[in-house]
PDB file with one MODEL, atoms N, CA, C and O in Angstrom:
MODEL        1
ATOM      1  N   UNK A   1    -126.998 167.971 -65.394  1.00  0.00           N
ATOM      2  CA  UNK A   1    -127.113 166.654 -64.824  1.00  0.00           C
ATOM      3  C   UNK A   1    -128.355 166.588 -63.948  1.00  0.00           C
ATOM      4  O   UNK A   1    -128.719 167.372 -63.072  1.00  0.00           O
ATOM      5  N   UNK A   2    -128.966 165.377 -64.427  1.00  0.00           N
ATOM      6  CA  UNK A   2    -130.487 165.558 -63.495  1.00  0.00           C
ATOM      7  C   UNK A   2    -129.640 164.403 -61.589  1.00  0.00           C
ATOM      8  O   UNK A   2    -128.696 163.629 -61.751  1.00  0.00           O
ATOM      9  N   UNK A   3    -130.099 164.562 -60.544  1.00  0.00           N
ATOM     10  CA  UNK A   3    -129.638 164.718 -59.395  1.00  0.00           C
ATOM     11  C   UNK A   3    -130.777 165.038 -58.739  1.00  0.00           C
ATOM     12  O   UNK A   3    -131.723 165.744 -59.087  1.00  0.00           O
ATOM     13  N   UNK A   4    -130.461 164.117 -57.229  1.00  0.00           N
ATOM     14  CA  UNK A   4    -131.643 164.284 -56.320  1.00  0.00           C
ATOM     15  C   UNK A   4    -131.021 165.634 -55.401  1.00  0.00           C
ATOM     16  O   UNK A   4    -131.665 166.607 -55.009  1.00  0.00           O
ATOM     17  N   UNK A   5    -129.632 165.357 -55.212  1.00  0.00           N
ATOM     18  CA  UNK A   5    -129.181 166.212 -54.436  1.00  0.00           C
ATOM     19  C   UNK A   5    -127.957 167.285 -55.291  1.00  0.00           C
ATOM     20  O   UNK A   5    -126.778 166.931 -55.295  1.00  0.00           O
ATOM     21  N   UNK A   6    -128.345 168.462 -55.915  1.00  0.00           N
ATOM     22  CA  UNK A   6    -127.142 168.810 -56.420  1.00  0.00           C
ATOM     23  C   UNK A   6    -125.984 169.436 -56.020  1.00  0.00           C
ATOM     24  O   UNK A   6    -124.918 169.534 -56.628  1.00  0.00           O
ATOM     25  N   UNK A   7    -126.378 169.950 -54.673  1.00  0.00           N
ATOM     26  CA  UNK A   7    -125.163 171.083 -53.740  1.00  0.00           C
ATOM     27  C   UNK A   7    -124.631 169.870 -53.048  1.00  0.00           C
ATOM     28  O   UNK A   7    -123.576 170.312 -52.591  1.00  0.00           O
ATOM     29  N   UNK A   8    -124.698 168.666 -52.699  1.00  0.00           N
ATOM     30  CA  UNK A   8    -123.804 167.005 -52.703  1.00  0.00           C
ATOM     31  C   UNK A   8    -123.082 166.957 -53.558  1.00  0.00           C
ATOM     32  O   UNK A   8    -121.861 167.103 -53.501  1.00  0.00           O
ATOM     33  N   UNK A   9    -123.934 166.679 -54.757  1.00  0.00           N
ATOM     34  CA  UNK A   9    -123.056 166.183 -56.002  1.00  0.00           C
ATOM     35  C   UNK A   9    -121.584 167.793 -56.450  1.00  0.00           C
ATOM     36  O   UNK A   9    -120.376 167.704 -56.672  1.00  0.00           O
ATOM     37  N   UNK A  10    -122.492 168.994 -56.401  1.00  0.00           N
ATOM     38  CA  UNK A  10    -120.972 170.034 -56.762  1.00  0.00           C
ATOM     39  C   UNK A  10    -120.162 169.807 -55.950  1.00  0.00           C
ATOM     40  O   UNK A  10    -119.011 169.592 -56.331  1.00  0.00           O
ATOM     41  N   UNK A  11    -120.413 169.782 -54.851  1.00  0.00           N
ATOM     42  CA  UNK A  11    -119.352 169.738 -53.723  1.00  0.00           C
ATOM     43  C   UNK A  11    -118.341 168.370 -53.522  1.00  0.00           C
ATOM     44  O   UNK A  11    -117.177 168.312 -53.128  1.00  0.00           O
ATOM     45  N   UNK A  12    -119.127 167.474 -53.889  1.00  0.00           N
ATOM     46  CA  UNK A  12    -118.414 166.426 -54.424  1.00  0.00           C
ATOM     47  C   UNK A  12    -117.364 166.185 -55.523  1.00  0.00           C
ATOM     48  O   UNK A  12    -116.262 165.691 -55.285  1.00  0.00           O
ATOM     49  N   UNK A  13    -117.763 166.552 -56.688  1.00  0.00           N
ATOM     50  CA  UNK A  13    -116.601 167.015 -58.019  1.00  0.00           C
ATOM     51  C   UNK A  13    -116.112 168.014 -57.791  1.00  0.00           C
ATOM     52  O   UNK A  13    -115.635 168.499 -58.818  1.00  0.00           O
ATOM     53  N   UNK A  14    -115.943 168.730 -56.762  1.00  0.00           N
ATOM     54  CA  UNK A  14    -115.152 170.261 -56.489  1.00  0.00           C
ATOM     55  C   UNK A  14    -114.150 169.636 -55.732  1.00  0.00           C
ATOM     56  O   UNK A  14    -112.962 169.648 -56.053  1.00  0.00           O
ATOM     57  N   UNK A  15    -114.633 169.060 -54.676  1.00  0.00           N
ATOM     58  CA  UNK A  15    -113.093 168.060 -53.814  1.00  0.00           C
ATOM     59  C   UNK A  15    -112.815 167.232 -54.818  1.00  0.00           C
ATOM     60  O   UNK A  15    -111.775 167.678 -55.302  1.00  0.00           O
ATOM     61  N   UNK A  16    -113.230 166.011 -55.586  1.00  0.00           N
ATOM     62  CA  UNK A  16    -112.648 165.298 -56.506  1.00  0.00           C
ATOM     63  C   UNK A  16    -111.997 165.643 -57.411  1.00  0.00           C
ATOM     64  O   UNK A  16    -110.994 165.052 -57.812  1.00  0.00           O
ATOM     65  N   UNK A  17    -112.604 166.947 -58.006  1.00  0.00           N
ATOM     66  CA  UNK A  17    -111.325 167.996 -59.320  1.00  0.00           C
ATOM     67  C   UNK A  17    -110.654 169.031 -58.681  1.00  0.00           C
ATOM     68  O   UNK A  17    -109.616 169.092 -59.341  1.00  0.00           O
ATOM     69  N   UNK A  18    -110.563 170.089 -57.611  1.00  0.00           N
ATOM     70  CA  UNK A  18    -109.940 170.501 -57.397  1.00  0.00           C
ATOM     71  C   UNK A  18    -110.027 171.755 -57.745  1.00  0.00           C
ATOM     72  O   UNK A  18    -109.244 172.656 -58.048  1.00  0.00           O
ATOM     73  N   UNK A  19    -111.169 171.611 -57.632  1.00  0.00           N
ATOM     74  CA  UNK A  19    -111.849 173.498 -58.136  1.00  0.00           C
ATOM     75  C   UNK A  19    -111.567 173.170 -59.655  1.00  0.00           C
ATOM     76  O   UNK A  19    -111.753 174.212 -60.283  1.00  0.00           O
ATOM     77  N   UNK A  20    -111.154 172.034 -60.588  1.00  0.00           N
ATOM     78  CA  UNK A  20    -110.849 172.433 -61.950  1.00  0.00           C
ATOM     79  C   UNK A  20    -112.088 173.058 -62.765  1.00  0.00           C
ATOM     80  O   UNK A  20    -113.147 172.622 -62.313  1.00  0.00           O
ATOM     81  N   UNK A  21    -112.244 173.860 -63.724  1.00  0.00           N
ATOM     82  CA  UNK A  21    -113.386 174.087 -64.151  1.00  0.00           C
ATOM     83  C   UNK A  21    -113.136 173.129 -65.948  1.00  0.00           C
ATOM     84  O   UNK A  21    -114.169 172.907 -66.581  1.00  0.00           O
ATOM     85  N   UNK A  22    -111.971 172.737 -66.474  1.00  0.00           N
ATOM     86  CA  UNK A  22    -111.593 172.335 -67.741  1.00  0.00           C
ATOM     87  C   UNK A  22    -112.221 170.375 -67.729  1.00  0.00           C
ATOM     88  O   UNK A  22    -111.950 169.381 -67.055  1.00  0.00           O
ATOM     89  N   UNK A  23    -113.042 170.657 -68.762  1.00  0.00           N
ATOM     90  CA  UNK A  23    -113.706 169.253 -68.479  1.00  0.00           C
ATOM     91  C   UNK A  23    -112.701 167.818 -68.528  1.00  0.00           C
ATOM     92  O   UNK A  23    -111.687 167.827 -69.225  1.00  0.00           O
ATOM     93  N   UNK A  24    -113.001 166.873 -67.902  1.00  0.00           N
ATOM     94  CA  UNK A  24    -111.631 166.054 -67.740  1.00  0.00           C
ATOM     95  C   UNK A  24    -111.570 165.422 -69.273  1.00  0.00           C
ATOM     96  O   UNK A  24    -112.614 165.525 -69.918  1.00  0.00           O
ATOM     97  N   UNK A  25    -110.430 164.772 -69.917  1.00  0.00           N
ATOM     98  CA  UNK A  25    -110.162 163.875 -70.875  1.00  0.00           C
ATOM     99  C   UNK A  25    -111.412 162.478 -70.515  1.00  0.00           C
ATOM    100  O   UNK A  25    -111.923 161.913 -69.548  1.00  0.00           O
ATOM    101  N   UNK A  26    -111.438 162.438 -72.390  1.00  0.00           N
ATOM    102  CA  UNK A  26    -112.295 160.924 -72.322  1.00  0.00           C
ATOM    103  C   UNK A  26    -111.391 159.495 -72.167  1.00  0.00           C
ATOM    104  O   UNK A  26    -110.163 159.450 -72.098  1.00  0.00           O
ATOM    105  N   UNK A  27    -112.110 158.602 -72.138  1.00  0.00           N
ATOM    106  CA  UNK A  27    -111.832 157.521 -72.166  1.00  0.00           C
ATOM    107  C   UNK A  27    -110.671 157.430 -73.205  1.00  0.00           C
ATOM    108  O   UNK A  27    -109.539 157.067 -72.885  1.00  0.00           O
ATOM    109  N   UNK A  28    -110.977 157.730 -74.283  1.00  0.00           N
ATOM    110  CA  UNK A  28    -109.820 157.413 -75.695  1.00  0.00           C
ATOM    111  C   UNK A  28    -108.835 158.354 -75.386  1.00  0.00           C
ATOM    112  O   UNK A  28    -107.790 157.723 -75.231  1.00  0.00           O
ATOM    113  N   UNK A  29    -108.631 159.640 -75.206  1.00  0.00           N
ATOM    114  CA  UNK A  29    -107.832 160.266 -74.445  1.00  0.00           C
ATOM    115  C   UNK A  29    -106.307 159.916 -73.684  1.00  0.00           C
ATOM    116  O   UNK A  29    -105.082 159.973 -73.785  1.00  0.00           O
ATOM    117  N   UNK A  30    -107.326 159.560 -72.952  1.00  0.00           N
ATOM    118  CA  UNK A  30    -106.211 158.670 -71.734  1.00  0.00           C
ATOM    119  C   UNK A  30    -105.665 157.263 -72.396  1.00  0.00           C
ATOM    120  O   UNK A  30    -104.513 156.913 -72.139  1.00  0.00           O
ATOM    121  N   UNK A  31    -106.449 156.510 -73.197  1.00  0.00           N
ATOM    122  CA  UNK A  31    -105.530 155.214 -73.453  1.00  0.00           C
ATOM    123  C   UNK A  31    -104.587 155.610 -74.543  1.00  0.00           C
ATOM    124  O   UNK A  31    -103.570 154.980 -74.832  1.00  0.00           O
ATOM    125  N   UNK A  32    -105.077 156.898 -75.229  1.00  0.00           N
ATOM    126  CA  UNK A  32    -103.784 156.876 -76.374  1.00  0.00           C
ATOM    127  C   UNK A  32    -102.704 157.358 -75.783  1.00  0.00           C
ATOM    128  O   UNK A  32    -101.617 157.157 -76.326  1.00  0.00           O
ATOM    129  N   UNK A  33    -102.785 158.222 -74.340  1.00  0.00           N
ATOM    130  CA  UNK A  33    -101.640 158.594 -73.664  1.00  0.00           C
ATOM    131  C   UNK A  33    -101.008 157.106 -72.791  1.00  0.00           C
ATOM    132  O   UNK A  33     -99.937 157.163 -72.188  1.00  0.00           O
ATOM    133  N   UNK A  34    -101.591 156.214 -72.828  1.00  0.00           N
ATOM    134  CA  UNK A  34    -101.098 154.960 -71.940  1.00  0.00           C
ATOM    135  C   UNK A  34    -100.862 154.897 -70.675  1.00  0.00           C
ATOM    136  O   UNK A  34    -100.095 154.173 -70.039  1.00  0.00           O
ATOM    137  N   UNK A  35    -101.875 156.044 -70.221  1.00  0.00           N
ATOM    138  CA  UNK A  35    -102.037 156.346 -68.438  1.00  0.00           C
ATOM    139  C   UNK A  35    -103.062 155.316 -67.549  1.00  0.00           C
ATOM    140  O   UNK A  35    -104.051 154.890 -68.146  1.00  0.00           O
ATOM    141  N   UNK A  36    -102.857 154.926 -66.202  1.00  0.00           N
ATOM    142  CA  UNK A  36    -103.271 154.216 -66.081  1.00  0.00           C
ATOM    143  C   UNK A  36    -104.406 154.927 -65.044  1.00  0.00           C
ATOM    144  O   UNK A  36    -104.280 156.080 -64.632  1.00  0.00           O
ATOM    145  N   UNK A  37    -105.460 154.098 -64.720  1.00  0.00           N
ATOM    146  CA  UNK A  37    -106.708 155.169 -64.046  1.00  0.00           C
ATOM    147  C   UNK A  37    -107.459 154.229 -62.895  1.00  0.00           C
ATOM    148  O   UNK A  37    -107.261 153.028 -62.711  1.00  0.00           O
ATOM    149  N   UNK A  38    -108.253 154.983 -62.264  1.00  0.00           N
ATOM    150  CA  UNK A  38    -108.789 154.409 -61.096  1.00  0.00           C
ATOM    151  C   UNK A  38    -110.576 154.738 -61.475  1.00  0.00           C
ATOM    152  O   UNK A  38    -110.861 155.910 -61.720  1.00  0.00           O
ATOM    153  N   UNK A  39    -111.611 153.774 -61.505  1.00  0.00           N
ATOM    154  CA  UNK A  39    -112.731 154.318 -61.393  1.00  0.00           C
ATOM    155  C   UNK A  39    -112.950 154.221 -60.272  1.00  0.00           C
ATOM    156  O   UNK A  39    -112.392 153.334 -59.626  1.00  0.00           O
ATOM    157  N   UNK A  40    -114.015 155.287 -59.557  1.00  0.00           N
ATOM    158  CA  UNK A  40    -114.786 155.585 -58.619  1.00  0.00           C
ATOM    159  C   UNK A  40    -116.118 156.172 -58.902  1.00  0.00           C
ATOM    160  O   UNK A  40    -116.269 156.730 -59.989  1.00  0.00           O
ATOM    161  N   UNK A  41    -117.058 156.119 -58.097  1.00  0.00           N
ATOM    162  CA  UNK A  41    -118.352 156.427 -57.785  1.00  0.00           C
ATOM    163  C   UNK A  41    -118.236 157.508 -57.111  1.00  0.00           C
ATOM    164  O   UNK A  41    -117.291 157.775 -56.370  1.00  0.00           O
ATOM    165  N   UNK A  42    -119.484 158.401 -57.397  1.00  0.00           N
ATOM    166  CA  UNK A  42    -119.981 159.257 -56.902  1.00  0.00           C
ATOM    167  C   UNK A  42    -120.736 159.475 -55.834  1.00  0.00           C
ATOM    168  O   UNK A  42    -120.343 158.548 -55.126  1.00  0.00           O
ATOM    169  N   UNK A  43    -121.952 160.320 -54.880  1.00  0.00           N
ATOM    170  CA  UNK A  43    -122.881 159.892 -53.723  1.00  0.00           C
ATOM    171  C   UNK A  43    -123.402 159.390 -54.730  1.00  0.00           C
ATOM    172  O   UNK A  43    -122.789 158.323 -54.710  1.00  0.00           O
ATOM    173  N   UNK A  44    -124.060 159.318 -55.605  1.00  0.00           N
ATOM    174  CA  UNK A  44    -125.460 159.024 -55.908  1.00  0.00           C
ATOM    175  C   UNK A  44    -125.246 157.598 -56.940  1.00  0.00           C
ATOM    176  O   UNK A  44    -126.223 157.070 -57.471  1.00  0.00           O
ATOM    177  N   UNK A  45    -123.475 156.939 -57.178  1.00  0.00           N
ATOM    178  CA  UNK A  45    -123.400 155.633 -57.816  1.00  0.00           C
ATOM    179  C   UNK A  45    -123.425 156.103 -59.375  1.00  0.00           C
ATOM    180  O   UNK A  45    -124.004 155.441 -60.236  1.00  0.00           O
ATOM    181  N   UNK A  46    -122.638 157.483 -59.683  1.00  0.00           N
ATOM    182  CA  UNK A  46    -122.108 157.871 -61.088  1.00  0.00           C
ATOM    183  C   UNK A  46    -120.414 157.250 -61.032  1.00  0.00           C
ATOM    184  O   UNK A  46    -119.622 157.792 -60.261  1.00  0.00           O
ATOM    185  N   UNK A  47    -120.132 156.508 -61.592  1.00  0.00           N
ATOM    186  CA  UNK A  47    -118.517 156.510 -62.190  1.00  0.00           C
ATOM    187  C   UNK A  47    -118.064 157.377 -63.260  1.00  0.00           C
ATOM    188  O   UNK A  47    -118.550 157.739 -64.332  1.00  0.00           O
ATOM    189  N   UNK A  48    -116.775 157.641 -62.519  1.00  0.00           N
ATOM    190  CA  UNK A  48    -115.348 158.717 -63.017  1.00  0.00           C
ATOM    191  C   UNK A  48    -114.238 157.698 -62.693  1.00  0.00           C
ATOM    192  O   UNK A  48    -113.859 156.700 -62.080  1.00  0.00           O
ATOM    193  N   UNK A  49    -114.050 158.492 -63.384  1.00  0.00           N
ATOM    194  CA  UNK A  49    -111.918 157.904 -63.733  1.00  0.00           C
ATOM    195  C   UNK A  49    -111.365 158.872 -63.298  1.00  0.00           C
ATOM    196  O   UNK A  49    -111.677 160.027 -63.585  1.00  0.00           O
ATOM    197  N   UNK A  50    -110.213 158.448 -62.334  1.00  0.00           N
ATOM    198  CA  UNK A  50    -108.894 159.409 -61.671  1.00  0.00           C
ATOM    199  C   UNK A  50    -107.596 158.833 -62.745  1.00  0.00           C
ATOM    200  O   UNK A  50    -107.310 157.646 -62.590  1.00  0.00           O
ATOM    201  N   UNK A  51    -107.037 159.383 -63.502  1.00  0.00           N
ATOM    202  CA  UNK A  51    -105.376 159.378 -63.566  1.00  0.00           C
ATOM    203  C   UNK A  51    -104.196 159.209 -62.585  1.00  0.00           C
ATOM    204  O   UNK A  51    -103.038 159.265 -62.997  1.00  0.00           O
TER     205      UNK A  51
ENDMDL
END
């Protein structure tokens, strides 16, 4: 990932995943499971989806 700041941004998806290292489910993923999700932004104004 290109990034102005990258020891922000890890430290950021490390509290947001939870130390996970398993890349999260896509978009199609999650709607064929019929889960419902939250987007959020990142520091730098990247969106993710929480379950």
């Amino acid at each position: 990932m290109d990034c102005a700041d990258p020891r922000r941004r890890a430290a950021f998806w490390a509290l947001a995943l939870g130390h996970l290292e398993a890349p999260p489910p896509t978009g199609e993923e999650w709607a064929d499971a019929g889960l419902d999700h939250v987007v959020g932004q990142d520091p730098e104004g990247n969106e993710f989806c929480v379950v």
